[in-house]
N, C-alpha and C positions, 0 to 999 in steps of 0.2 A: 346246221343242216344246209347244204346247197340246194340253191333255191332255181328251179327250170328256169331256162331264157324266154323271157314275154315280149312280149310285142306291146305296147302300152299307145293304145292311138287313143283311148278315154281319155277325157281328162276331167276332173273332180272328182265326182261320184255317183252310187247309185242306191237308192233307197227302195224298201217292198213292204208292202204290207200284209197282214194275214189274218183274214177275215175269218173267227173262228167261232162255230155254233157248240153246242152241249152236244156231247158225246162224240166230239172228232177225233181224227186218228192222229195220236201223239206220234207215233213212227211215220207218218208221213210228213208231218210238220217238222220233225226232230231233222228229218233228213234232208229239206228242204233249205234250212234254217244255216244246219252243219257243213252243206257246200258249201255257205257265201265265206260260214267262218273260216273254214280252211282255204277259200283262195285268197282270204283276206291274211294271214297268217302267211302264206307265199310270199303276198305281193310284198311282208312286211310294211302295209298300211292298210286302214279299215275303210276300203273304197265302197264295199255292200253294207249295207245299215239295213237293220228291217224293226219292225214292230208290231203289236200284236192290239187285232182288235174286237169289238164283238156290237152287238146289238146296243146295248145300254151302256158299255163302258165296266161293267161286273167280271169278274172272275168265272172262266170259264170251265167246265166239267169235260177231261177227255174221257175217250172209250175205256181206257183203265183205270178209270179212276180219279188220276191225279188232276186236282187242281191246276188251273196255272191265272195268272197275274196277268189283265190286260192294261195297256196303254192309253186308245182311246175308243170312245165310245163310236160306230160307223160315223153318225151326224158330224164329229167332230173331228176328224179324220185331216190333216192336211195333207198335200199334195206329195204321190209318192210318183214312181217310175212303174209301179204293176200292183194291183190290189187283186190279190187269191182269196179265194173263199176254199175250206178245209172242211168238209164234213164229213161224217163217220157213217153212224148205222144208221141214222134215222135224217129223213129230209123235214119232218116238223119238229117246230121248236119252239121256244117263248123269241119274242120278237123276232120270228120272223118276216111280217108283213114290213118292219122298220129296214130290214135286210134288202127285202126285192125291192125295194122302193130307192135304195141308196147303190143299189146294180143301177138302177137303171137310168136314175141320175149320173152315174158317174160314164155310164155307157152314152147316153146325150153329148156327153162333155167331150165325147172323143178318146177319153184316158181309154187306158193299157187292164185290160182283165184277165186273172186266170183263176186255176181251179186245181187241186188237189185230188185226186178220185171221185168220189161223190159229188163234189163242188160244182163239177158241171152240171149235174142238175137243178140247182138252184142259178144257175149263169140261164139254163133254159127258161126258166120259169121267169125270169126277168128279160127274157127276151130278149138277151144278148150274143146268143150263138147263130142267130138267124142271118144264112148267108155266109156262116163258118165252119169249116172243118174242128172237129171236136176230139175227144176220146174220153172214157171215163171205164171205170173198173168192168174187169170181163163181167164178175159176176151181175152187175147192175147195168149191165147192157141190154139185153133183151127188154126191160120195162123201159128204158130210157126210151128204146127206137119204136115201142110202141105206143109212149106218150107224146113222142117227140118226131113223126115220123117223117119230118120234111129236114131235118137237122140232119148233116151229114157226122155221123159217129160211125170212124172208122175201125177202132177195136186196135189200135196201135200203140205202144207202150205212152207216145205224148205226140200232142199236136203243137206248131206254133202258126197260126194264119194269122199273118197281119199282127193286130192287139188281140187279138186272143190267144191266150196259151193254157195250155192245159193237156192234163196228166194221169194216169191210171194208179197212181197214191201206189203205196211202198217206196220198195227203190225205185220205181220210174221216175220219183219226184229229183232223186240225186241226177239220172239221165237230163230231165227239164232242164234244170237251175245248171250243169255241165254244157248245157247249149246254150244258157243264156252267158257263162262266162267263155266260154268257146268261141262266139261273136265279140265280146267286148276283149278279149285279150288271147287270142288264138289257140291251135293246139297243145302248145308247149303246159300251159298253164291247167288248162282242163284233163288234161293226162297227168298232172301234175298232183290234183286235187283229185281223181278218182284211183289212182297210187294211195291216198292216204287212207283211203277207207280200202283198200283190198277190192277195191270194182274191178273185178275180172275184166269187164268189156264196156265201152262206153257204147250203151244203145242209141242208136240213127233214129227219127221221128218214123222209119220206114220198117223199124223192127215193131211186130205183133204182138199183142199179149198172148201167152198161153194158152193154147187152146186144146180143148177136150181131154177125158178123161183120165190119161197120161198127158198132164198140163207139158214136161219136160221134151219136147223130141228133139232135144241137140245131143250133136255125134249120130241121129239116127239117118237115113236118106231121105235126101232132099227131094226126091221126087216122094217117098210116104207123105212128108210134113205138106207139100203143095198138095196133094188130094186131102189132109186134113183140114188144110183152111179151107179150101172150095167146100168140103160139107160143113164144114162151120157157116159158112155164106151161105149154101141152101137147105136151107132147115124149112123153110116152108115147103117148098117145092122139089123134094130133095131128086138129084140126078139120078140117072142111070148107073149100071154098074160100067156098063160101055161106056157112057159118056166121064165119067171118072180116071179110066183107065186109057180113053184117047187123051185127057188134059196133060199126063203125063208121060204120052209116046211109049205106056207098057199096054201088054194083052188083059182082058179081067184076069184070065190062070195066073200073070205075072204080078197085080196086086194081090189076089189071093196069097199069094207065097210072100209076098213082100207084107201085108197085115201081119200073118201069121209069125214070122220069122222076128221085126220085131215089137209085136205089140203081143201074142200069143191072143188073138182075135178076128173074127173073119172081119170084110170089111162090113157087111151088111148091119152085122152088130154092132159093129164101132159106130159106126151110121147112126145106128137106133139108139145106142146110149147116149149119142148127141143132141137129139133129138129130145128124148126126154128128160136129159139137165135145164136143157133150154123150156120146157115144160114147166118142168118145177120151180125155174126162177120165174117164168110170168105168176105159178101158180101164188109165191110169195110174195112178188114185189108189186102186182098190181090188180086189180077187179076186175079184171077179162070174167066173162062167163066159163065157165071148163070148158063148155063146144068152140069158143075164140080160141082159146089156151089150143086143144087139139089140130083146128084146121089153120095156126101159125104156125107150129112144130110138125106139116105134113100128115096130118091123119085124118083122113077121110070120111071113117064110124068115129062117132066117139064110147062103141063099145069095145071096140079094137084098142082107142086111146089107153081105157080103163083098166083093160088087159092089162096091155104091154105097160101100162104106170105103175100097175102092183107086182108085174114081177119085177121089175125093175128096183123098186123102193119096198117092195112089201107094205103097202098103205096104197089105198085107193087115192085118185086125186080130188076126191070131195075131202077126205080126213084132212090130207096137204092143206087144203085153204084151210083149213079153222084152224091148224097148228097157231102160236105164237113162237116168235121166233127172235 
């Protein structure tokens, strides 16, 4: 196979580690992992090296399931190039107090940290994002910036500030680890390596995660998707219809027609379902009172809340919290 022209200004290598709790996300680690191995397969040399770690040094339980075989125990850890922490559906775990304690040492020490989806929240709770740009998965955003509210979480496919890096898990993780070979041996190579997996488009630190209810709006106009992210940004406070429709130099009649045409929705309601996803995730990811939950997501009554939550979901948002989930 001919192999792209690199630009090789590294010289040795570069080693990662992955710091990984019970029930993380095997696809986002699988994809993270399968970068370095395919640019390493390019370069025809094994310049990326990684390893796998955990609490105690045990074998760790992904979100499906499968086992997998770790390396070394956090304590034991020697010195890599970026230590990720990978977590899946849940942020407690068995040793995790061994976890934030070896964040935070390693975050002292000056070293290179990142994070997988959920991982940024445990980088938060070790008090390592303070003073950094972040990002972590759409859906776990809302509880994040309301535990976390002085953390800048921008809701972007992946951040890199400084030694922090981090990523919204799935493919974003392939995006991340593509900038991190994209700096160490140019475009040729990272184009190179997202050619092998069928990556349609290498995403910028500056592309968004999907936002609301139709997550997809590419191919759709760019001035809808720019009013979709400004109502993703005010959900507490949500704008006017006028104010909406000046951000994108149309008439409200000319959003109306532009909701409608391609989402077959007004905008007020696009609005409101946004509104109340954003609801439902405080409802399950954190202990807000339901009156917090309502006057974050815009709602003034919280019998209005209660309304608009049950026609939305069909379940009141008292049921919502005692769901398990």
């Amino acid at each position: 196979m001919e192999r792209p022209a690199i630009t090789d200004p590294v010289q040795g290598g570069r080693q990662f580690a992955f710091l990984l709790v019970d029930k993380f996300s095997m696809f986002s680690l699988a994809a993270a992992i399968d970068t370095f191995r395919s640019a390493n397969r390019l370069l025809g040399r094994d310049f990326y090296g990684w390893t796998t770690v955990s609490a105690d040094g045990d074998p760790v339980m992904a979100s499906n399931g499968l086992p997998l075989k770790i390396d070394y125990a956090v304590a034991d850890l020697p010195p890599v190039d970026i230590l990720f922490v990978s977590v899946g559906l849940t942020t407690e775990f068995p040793g995790k107090s061994k976890v934030l304690a070896a964040l935070r040492s390693w975050g002292r020490r000056g070293n290179a940290l990142g994070a997988l989806s959920v991982g940024s929240y445990l980088l938060a709770e070790a008090g390592q994002l303070e003073g950094y740009r972040c990002t972590i998965h759409w859906e776990n955003r809302a509880g994040f910036v309301e535990r976390f509210p002085d953390i800048n979480c921008t809701g972007n496919v992946f951040e890199i500030d400084r030694k922090r890096y981090t990523c919204a898990g799935g493919t974003t993780s392939i995006d991340l680890m593509l900038e991190i070979v994209r700096g160490d041996f140019g475009s040729n190579l990272a184009n190179g390596v997202a050619n092998q997996f069928q990556h349609e488009r290498i995403r910028s630190a500056g592309d968004r995660q999907r936002v609301g209810p139709e997550r997809d709006l590419t191919g759709k106009s760019e001035k809808l998707r720019r009013i979709v992210e400004l109502m993703a940004d005010h959900l507490d406070e949500p704008l006017s219809a006028v104010q909406l429709a000046k951000s994108a130099g149309l008439s409200v009649r000319q959003v109306e027609r532009l909701f409608l045409r391609h989402l077959s929705v007004t905008p007020g309601r696009y609005y409101m379902r946004l509104r109340l996803e954003r609801a439902r995730e405080l409802l399950r990811q954190t202990n807000m009172p339901i009156l917090d939950v309502a006057i974050a997501t815009g709602f003034t009554s919280h019998s209005y809340f209660a309304q608009s939550y049950r026609l939305q979901f069909g379940r009141p948002p008292s049921e919502e919290r005692r769901t398990t989930y």
